[in-house]
N, C-alpha and C positions, 0 to 999 in steps of 0.2 A: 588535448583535442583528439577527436576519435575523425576514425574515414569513411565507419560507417555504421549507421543504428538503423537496426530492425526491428519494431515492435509487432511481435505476436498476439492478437489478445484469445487469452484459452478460458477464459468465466466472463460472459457477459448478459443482463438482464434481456438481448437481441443474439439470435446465431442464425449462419446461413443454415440450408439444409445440409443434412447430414451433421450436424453438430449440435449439441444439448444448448440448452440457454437454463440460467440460473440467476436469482436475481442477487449480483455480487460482484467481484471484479476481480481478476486474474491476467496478469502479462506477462510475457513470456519477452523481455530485452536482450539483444544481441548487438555488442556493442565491440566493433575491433573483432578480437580473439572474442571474448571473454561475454559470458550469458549471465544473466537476472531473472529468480521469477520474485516477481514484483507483488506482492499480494497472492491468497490462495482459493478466493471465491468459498461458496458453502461444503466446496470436495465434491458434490455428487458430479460434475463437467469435467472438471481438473484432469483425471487420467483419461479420457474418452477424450477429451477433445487433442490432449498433445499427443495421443497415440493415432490420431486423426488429419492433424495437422505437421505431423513429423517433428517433432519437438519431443527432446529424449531429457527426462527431467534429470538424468542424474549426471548432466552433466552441467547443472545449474552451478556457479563458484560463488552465488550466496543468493541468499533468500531476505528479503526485505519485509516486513510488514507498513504500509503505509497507517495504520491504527489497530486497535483491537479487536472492531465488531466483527461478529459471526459471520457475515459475507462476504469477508475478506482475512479470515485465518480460519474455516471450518478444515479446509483442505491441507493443513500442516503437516499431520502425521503421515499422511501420502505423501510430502513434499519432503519429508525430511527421511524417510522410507527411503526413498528412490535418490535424492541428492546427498549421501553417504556422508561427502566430505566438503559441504557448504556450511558455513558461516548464517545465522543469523541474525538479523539487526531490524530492532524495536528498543521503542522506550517502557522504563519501567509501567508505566498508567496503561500497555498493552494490555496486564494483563488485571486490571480494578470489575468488581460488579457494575456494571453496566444495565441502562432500562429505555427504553421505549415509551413515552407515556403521552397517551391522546386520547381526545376526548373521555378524559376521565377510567381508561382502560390501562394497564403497563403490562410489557411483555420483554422478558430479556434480553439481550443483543449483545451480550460481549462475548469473549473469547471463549469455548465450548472448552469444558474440561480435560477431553481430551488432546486436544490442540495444546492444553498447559501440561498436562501431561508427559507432551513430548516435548515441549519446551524442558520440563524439571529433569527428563532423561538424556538429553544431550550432555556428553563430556565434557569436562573444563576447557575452554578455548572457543568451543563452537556459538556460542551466544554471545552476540555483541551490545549491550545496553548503549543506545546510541544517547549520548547528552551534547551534542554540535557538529556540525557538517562533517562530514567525514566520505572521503572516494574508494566508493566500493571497487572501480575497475578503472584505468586510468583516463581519465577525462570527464567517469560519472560520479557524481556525487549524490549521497542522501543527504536531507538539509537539517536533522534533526530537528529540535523543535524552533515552529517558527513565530515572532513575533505579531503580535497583533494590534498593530497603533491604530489602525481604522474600526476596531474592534472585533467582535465574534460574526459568524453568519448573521443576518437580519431575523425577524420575525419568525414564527412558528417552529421553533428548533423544540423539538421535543427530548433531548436526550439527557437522563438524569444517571445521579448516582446512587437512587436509592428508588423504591416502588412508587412510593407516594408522589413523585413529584415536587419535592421541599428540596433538592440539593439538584443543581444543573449543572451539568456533566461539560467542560468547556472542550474535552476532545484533547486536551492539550499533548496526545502522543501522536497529533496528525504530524505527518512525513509526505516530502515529496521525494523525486525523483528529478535530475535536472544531467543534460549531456551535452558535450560542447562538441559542435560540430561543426567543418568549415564551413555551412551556409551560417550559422549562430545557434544559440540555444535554445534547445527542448527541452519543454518541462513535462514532467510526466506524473498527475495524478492519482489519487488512490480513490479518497470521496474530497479533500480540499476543505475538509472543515475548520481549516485555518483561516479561510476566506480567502479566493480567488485575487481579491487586491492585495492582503497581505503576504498571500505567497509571492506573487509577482515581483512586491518590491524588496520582499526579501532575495531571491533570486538575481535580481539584477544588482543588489548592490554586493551581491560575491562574484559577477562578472563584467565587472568595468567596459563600458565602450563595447561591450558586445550584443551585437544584433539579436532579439528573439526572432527564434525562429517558428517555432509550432507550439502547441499547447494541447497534451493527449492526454486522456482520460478522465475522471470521474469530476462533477462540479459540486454536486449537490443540489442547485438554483431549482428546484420543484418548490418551496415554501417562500 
């Protein structure tokens, strides 16, 4: 259990003034001692906004990806630039061709080459292939991959693994984010392509008897 969680958010599709908006997701977790950036939006907010909001990335003690798309790993190579001696942790399917496809149009969405790039240049040690829950700082956990008995998102999910449309892309490296705190637990999303009931009841059955507390960041629920 932690005493205190602060979440930053530094890439969001909404920013006040003085801050960029992008359409992506980027958090910036402080938890106890110890910090998370949580996803890296498309990078063009990323350094402007933590240099704006006093958030010093290099001292992040690991970097998360909550999936692969472009809006939430564009900003890597800045993120791993500046965080020298952080850890990161995704599932292998972070880094699969990824597509877009609506109304009969497809457009790519996965991890930008250079983002894999600097994943392939990281040193033995720094990359962590997450395959089950696992606590990145003590009391937070990432949930690796999470089950889906209620099944996928609902309707209009356009995300394949190939252009055409013929092979549907189930997301399966969606990750959360989950912190136990003495009110109860925060969950903290990426985009939840796991579906919001299946993460939930995943979550609660790694914290017995414990109260949720909040639920931040990304749902998907537009389709």
């Amino acid at each position: 259990m932690i005493d205190t969680l602060n979440v930053t958010v530094l890439a969001d599709n909404l920013a006040d003034d003085g801050l960029l908006a992008e359409h992506g997701l980027s958090l910036w977790i402080e938890a106890g001692t110890g910090r998370i950036l949580f996803d890296t939006g498309q990078g063009e907010a990323l350094a402007a906004n933590a240099a704006r909001l006093g958030v010093d990335l290099a001292t992040a003690d690991a970097v998360a990806l909550s999936h692969g798309h472009y809006d939430h790993t564009s900003g890597l190579p800045l993120a791993l630039e500046r965080a020298a001696g952080a850890c990161v942790h995704c599932m292998p399917e972070a880094v699969l061709p990824r597509y877009s496809v609506r109304g009969g149009e497809s457009r790519q969405v996965q991890m930008p080459r250079e983002s894999m790039d600097a994943l392939d240049a990281l040193e033995e040690g720094r990359i962590r292939w997450t395959a089950h829950p696992v606590e990145l700082l003590p009391g937070v956990w990432l949930s690796g991959p999470i089950p889906r008995p209620h099944g996928d998102v609902g309707p209009g999910w356009p995300f394949f693994l190939d252009p055409k449309g013929a092979k549907p892309d189930p997301i399966g490296d969606d990750m959360a984010l989950w912190a136990d705190t003495p009110d109860g637990v925060v969950l903290i999303l990426g985009c939840c392509h796991a579906g919001l009931e299946n993460t939930l009841e995943f979550v609660r059955g790694h914290n017995p008897g414990r109260p949720l507390r909040a639920v931040v960041g990304g749902m998907h629920l537009m389709d």
